[in-house]
N, C-alpha and C positions, 0 to 999 in steps of 0.2 A: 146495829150489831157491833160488838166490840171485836177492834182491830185484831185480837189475839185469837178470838173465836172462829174469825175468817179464816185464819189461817191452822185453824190447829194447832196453837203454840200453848205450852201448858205457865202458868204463871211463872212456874220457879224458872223455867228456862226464858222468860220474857224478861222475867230482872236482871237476870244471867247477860242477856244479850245486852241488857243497858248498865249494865257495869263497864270500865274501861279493862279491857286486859290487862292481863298482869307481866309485866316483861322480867324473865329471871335476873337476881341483881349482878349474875355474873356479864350477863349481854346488856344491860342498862346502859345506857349514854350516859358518862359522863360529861358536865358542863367543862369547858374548854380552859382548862389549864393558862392563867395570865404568863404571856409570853415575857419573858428574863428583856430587861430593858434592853436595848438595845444599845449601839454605841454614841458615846458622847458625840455632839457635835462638832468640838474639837478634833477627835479622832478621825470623823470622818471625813471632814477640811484638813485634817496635816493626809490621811493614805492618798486622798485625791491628789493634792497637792502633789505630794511626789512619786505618782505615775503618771499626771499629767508632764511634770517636769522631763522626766524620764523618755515620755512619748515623742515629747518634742526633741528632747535634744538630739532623736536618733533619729526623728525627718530631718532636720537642719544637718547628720552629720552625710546623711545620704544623698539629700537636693546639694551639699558645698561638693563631694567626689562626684557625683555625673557631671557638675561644672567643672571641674578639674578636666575631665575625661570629657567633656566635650570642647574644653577653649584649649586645650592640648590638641586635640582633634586623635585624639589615639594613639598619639607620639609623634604625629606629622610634623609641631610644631619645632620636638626637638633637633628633628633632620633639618629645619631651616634655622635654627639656634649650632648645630654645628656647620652647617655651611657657611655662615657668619665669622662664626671661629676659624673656619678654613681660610676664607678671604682676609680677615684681619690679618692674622701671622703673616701671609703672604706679605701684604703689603707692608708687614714692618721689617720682613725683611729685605724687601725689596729697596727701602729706605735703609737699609742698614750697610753700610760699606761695606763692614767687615764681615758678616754674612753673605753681602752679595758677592764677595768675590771668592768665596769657597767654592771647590769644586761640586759635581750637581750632586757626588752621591751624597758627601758632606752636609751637601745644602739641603738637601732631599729628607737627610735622616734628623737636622736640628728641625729643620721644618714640622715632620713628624713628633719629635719630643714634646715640642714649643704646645700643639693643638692637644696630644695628651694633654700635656698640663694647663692648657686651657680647659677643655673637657672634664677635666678631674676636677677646678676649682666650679664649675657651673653644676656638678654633680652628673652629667652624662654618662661617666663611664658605669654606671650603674644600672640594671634594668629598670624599663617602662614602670612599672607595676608596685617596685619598690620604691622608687621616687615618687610615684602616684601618693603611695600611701604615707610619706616623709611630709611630704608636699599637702596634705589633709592637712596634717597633727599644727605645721606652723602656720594654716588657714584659719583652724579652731581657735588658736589662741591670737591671730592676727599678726604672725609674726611671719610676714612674707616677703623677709628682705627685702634687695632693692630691684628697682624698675626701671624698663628704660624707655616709658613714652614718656616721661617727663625729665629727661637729664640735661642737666646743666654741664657746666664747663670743663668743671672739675668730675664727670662721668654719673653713673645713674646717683639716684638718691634712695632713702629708703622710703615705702611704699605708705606705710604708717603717719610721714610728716608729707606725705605728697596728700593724701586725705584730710588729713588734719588743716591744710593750707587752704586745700580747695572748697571745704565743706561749710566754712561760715557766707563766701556767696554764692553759693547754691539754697541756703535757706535766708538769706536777704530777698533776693529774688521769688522762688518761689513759695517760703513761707509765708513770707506776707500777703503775696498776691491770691496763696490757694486761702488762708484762713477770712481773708475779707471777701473773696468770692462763697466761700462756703457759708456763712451765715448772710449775705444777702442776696444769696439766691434760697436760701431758706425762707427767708420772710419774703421775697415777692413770691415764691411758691402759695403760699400762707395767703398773702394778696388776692393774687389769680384765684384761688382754690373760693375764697368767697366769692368770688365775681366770675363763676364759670359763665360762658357765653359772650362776654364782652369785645370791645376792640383791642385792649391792649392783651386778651388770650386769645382768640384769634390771632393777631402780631408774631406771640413768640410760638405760637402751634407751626405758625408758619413758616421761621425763623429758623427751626429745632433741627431742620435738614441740614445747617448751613456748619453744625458742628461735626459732620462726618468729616473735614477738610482737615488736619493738626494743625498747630497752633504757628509752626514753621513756615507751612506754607503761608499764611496770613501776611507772617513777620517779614517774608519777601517783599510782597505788594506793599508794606506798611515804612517800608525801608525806601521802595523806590520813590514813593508819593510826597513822604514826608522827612526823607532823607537830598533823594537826588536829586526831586524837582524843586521842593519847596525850600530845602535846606533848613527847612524848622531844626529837626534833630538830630543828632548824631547818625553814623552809621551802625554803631557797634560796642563793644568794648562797656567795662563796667562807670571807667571815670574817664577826665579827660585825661591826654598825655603832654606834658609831663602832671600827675596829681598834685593838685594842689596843697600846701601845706596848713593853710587852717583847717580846722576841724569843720565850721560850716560851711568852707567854700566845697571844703570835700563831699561833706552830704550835699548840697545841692546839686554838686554838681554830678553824685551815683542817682539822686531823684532825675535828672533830666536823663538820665541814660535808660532808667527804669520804664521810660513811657512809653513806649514801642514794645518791649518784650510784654508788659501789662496788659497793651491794647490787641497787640497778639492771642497771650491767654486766653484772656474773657471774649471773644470775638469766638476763640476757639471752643467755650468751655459752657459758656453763661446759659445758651439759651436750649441746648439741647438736657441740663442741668433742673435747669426750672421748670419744664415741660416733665422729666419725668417725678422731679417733689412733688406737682402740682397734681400729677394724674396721681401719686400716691394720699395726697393728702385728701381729693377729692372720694377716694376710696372708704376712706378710713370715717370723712364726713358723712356720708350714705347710712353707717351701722343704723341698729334700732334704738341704742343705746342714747347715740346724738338725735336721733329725731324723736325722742322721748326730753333732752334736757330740753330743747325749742320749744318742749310742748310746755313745762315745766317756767319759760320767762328766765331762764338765765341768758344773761347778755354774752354774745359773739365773743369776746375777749377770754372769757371765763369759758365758754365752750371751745376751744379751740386749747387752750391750755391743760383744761381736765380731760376731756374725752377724745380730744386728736393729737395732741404734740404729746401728753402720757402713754399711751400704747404705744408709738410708732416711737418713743425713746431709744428703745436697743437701736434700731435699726439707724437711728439717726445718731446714736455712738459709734457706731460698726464704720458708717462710712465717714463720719471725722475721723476717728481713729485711721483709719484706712488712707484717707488724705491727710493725715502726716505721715505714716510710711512713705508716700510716694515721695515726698518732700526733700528726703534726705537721697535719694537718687540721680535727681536732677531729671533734664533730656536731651541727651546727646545731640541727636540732631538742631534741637532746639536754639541748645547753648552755641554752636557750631556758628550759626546762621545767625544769630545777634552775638557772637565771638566775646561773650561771655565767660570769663573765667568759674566756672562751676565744677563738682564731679561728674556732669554729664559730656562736657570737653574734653575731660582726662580721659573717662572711658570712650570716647570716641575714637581720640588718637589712640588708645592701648587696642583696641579690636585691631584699627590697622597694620600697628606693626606688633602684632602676636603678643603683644606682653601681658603672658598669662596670670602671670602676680597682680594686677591693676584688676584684670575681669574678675580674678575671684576674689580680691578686697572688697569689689561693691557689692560682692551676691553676698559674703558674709555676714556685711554692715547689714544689707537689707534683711536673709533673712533669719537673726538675732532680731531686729527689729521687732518681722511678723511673729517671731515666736515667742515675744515677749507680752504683745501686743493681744496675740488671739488668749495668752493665760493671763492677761489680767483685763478682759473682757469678760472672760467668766465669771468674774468675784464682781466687775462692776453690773453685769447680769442681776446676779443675787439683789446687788443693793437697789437696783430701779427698778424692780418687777418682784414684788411678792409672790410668782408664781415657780419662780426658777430657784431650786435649793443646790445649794453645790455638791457634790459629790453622790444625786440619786436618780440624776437625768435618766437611769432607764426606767426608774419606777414612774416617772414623769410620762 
């Protein structure tokens, strides 16, 4: 029996039903309007660019005043910068004949003058808050007059040539040591990562505890063994004293001073270092992706280059990048203890005696550094990772 007849349906209304509706042309859908290009790539690399710029510049202006306002300590620092001034005067007048022999009101009232106009030339007589914000403006531009944990004979110096002096052996030192540490602990990472389970990863698995200790304390033990007992090495210091005047005696003779803060280092640094590249790389080894090129016959070399050391790129710029930041800071206590001339010496003595100019010199240097640092990791992003476009991370 025909489907139509079951039901009762009369022809014309069965054609009816097999026709498509008719939708009015005012409610029709129309097809979707091509969307107006959108903006050039240049455009939208230069507005990134300077809101990115923008963004930073107002962390960097924010993290440099809470270090103002914390190595100030809230003005505390000032009431020990006039009690200084208090005590000075005193003393010069106390050396002064012809002051000391004025009567006390006399003596009392120049006394009084003298610390004004001491006070006035240090800026004190001025509120906390205004100084605060005085004391930003010549941080930003690096213009932090002069200092006084490094003063010489003829009184402080200024704070720009105390940097400037200090900062090529602070990266003698540890630039060399971190840049040659960093790429060979990358490839024994690399090493290990093929030969998981062996003796020598066992070894540094075992080893990896031994970097919770800093590198200072090492430099102690490393000092007494091969300083005091054995007398192989120096104690301290970058060259001998008096420096020698050839040029090679002189570099030999900073390379034998270098061997101890080095053995310090990497003692400190290496193996807690290797253990976590090596658990990273092993990670990155495991994907489907690598157990597909093995299946495939391409040789270890080539696998390790294309489907492990290319992914884990960024991350393995982020922290070179990152160890040169730290580079230019030196370590106080570090330098202290093999009495190394660096800027981690300078700020060491500047913590002690309050010299607030010197602590916000190295937060500045440092962080212009990182903020230079984290915006042109973006753009080096872009170029090592086809996945990363600049200026659309949230469509991302």
């Amino acid at each position: 029996m025909p489907l139509s007849d079951f039901y009762l349906i009369s022809p014309e209304s069965q054609s009816t039903m097999s026709e498509e509706p008719k939708v009015p042309a005012s409610t029709a859908q129309t097809p979707p309007k091509k969307k107006k290009s959108g903006q050039s790539a240049f455009e939208r690399i230069g507005r990134y660019t300077v809101v990115r710029l923008v963004t930073l510049l107002i962390t960097v202006t924010v993290g440099v005043y809470l270090t103002i306002l914390i190595a100030n300590m809230g003005g505390y620092v000032d009431e020990i910068r006039r009690g200084e001034i208090r005590e000075a005067v005193s003393l010069r007048i106390m050396n002064d004949p012809v002051l000391k022999n004025l009567p006390a009101d006399a003596r009392a009232k120049q006394m009084e003058g003298l610390i004004a106009l001491e006070e006035k030339k240090a800026g004190l007589n001025q509120p906390f808050m205004v100084r605060s914000i005085s004391f930003l403006k010549g941080a930003m531009t690096l213009n932090l007059g002069r200092a006084k944990s490094m003063s010489s004979d003829s009184g402080s110096r200024q704070v720009n040539l105390i940097i400037l002096e200090r900062l090529p052996s602070t990266l003698v030192l540890f630039g060399s040591t971190g840049l040659i540490l960093f790429f060979a602990e990358l490839f024994l990472a690399l090493f290990l990562s093929r030969r998981y389970g062996s003796f020598l990863d066992k070894l540094v698995v075992a080893l990896a505890p031994t970097s919770a200790a800093p590198g200072w304390f090492y430099g102690i033990f490393l000092i007494l063994i091969f300083s005091a007992l054995l007398k192989w090495l120096p104690f301290g210091g970058m060259v001998d004293a008096p420096p020698p005047d050839d040029r090679l005696q002189y570099f030999l003779s900073m390379l034998r001073h270098m061997i101890l803060p080095v053995m310090a280092i990497t003692v400190s640094q290496v193996f807690l270092s290797v253990f976590s590249w090596r658990t990273f790389f092993l990670i990155y080894s495991s994907e489907d992706y690598v157990e597909m090129a093995k299946a495939k016959g391409l040789t270890s070399r080539d696998i390790e280059r294309r489907y492990v050391l290319r992914p884990t790129l960024p991350t393995i710029i982020t922290s070179f990048a990152l160890t040169l930041i730290g580079l230019w800071s030196g370590a106080p206590i570090f330098e202290t203890v093999f009495n190394w001339p660096g800027l981690g010496r300078v700020l060491f003595q500047a913590v002690g005696l309050y010299d607030t100019a010197v602590i916000v010199a190295s937060t500045v240097i440092f962080a212009y550094l990182l903020a230079i640092t984290v915006f042109l990791l973006d753009f080096i992003y872009a170029m090592v990772d086809p996945r990363v476009k600049i200026g659309e991370g949230a469509k991302s």
